[in-house]
Short mmCIF file of the C-alpha atoms (twelve columns), coordinates in Angstrom:
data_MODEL
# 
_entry.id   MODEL 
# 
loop_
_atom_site.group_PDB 
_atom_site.id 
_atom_site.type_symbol 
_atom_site.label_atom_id 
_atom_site.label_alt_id 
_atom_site.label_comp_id 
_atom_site.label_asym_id 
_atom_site.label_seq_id 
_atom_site.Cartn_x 
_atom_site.Cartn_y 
_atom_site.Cartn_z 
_atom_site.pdbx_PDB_model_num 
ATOM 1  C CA . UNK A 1  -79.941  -49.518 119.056 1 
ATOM 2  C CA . UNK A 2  -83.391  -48.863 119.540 1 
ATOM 3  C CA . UNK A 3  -85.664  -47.911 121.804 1 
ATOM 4  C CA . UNK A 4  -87.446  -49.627 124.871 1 
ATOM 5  C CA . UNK A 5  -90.726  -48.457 127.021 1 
ATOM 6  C CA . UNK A 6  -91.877  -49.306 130.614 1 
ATOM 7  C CA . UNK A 7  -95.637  -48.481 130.998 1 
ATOM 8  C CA . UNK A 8  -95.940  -47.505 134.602 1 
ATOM 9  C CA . UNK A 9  -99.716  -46.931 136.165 1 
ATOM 10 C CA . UNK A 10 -99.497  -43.997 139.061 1 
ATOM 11 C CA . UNK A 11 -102.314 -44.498 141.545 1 
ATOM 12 C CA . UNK A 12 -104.609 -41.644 140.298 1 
ATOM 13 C CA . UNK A 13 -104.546 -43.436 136.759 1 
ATOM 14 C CA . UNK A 14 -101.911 -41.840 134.678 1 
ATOM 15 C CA . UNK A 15 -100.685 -43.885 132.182 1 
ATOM 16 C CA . UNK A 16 -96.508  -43.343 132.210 1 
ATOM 17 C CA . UNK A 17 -94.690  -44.612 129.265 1 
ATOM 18 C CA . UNK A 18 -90.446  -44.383 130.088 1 
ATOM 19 C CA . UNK A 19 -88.948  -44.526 127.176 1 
ATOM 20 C CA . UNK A 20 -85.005  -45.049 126.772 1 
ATOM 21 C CA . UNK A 21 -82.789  -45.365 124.033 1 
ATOM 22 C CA . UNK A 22 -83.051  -43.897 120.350 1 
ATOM 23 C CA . UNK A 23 -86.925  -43.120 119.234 1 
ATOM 24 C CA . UNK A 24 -86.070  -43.097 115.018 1 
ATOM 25 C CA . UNK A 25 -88.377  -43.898 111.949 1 
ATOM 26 C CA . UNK A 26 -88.078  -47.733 112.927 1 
ATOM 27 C CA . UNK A 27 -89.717  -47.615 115.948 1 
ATOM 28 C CA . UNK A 28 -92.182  -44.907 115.293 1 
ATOM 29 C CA . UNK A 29 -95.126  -47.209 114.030 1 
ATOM 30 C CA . UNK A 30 -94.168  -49.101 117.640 1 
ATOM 31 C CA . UNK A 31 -94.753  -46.284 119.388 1 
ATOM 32 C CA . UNK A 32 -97.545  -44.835 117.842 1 
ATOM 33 C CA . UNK A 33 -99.595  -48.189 118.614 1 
ATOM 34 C CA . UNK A 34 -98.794  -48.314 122.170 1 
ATOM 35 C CA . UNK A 35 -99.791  -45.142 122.075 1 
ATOM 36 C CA . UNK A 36 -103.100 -45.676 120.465 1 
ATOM 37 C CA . UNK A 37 -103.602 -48.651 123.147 1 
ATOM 38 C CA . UNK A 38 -103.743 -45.950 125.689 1 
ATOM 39 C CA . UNK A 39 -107.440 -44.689 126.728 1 
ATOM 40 C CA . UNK A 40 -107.092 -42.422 129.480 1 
ATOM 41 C CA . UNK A 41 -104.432 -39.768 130.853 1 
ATOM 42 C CA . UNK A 42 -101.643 -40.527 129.099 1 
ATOM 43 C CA . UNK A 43 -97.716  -38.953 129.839 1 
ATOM 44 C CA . UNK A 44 -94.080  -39.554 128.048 1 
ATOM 45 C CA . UNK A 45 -90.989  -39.602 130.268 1 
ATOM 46 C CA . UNK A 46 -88.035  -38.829 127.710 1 
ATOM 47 C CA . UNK A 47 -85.587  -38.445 130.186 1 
ATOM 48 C CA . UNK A 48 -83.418  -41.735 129.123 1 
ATOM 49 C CA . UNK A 49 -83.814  -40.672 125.352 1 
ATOM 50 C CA . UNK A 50 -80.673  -40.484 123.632 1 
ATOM 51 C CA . UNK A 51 -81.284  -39.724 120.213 1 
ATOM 52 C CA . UNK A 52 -84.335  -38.719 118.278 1 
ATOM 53 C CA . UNK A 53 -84.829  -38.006 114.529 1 
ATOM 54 C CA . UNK A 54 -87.377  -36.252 112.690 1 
ATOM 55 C CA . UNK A 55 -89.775  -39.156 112.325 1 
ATOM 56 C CA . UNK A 56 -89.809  -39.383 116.319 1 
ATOM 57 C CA . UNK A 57 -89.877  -35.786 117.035 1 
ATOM 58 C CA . UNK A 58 -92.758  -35.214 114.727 1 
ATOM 59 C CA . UNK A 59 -95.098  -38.367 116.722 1 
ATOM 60 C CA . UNK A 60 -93.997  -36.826 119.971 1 
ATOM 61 C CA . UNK A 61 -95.094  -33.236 118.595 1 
ATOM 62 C CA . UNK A 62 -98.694  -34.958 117.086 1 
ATOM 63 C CA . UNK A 63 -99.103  -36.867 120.542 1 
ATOM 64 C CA . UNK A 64 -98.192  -33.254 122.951 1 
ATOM 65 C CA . UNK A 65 -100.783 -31.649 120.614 1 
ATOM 66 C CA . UNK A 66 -103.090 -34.666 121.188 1 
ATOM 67 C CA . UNK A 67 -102.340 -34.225 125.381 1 
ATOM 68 C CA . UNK A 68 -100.027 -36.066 125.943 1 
ATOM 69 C CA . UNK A 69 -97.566  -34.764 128.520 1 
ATOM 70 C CA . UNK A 70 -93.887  -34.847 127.063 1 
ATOM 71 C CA . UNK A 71 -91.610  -35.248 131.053 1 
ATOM 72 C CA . UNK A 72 -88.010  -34.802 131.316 1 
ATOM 73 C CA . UNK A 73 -88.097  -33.617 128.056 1 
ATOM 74 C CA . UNK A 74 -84.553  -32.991 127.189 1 
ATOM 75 C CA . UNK A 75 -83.871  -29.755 125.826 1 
ATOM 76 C CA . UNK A 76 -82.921  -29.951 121.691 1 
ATOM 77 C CA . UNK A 77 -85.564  -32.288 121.436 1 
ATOM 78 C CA . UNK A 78 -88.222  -29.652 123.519 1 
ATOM 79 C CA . UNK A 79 -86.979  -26.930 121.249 1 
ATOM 80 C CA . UNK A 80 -87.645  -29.297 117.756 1 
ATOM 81 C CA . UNK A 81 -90.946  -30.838 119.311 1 
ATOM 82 C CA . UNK A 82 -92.159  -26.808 119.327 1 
ATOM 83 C CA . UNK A 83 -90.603  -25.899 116.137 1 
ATOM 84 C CA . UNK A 84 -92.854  -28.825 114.899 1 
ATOM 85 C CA . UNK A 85 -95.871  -28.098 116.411 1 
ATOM 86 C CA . UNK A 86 -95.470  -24.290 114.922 1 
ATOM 87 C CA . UNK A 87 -94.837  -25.430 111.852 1 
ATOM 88 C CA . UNK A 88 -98.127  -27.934 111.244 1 
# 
């Protein structure tokens, strides 16, 4: 399995990427360039995330410390996304 993303535009111009499924070294280079596509407020709903491995939770920790907002965040992968950031 992998993972999939809706990007969803609120009215005030927040850029909302849902992302379901497993977010693992494959699909990290995926991610990271619709990521870089992105220009202006930019957030990460995680809350149909099954399964994330260190590849994943390391881009999610670059992109939080970048600004993007991590939503629905569930809660091993919060506590390894601020393990991460501590440790860089």
């Amino acid at each position: 399995m992998s993972c999939r993303i809706d990007r969803v535009v609120s009215r005030d111009k927040l850029v909302l990427l849902q992302i379901s499924g497993w977010i693992t070294g494959q699909d990290v280079d995926m991610l990271r360039d619709v990521l870089e596509q992105e220009a202006g407020p930019l957030a990460i709903d995680l809350k149909n995330v099954l399964l994330v491995d260190r590849q994943g939770v390391k881009l999610l920790a670059l992109s939080e410390t970048n600004g993007t907002e991590l939503r629905n965040c569930p809660l091993y992968i919060r506590e390894w996304v601020t393990r991460e950031r501590a440790d860089t």
